[in-house]
C-alpha positions as CSV (number, residue, x, y, z in Angstrom):
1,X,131.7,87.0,91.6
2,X,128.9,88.9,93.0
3,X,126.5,85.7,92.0
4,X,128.6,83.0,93.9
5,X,128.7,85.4,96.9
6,X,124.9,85.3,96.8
7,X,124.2,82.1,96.3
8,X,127.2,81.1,99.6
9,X,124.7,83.6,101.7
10,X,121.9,82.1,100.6
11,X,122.8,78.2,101.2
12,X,124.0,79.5,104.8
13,X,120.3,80.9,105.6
14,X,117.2,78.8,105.8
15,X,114.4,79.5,103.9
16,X,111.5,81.6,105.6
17,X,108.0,81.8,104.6
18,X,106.1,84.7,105.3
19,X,102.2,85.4,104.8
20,X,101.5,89.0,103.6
21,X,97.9,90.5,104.5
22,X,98.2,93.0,101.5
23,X,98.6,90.6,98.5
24,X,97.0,87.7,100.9
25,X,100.1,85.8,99.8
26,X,103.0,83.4,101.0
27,X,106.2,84.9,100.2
28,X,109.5,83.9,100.3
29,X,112.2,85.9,102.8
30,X,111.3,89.3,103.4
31,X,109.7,91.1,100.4
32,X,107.4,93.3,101.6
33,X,107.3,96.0,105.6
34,X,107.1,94.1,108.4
35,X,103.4,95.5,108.8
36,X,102.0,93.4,106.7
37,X,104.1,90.0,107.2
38,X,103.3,87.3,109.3
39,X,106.0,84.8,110.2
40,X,108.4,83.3,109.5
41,X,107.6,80.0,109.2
42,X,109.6,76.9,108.8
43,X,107.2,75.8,105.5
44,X,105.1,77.2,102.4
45,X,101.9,75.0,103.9
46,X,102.7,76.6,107.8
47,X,102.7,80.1,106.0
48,X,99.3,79.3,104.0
49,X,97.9,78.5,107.2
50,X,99.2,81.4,108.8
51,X,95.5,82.8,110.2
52,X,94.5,79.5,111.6
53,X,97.9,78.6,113.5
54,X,97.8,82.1,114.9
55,X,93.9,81.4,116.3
56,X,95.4,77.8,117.6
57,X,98.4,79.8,119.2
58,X,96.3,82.4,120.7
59,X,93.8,79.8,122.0
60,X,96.4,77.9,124.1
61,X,98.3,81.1,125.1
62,X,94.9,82.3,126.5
63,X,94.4,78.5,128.1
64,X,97.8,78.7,130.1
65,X,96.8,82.6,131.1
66,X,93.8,81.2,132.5
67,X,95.5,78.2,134.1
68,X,98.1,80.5,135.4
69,X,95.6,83.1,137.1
70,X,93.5,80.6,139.5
């Protein structure tokens, strides 16, 4: 019973991917302390890419800051 309880949770969540900076890994849901996850994302490749998306973010979040300050 326990089993079939699982799997009805699990169907009801998305997946999340999560890139840890310990093991350098993608990981699915939350296996290791929030210190050293990075996510969620919606995919395994958006996870892979984890460093790179967060530069791209940071760069347009920086962009607008600038925008919004002159």
């Amino acid at each position: 019973m326990k089993h079939t309880r699982r799997a009805q949770i699990s169907q009801q969540q998305p997946e999340e991917y999560w890139f840890n900076t310990k093991t350098m890994s993608v990981e699915v849901g939350k296996q290791d302390l929030a210190i050293y996850r990075i996510g969620p994302f919606a995919t395994r490749k958006e996870a892979e890419n984890a460093f790179q998306l967060l530069r791209l973010r940071s760069e347009k979040w920086r962009e607008e800051d600038e925008g919004e300050s002159q």
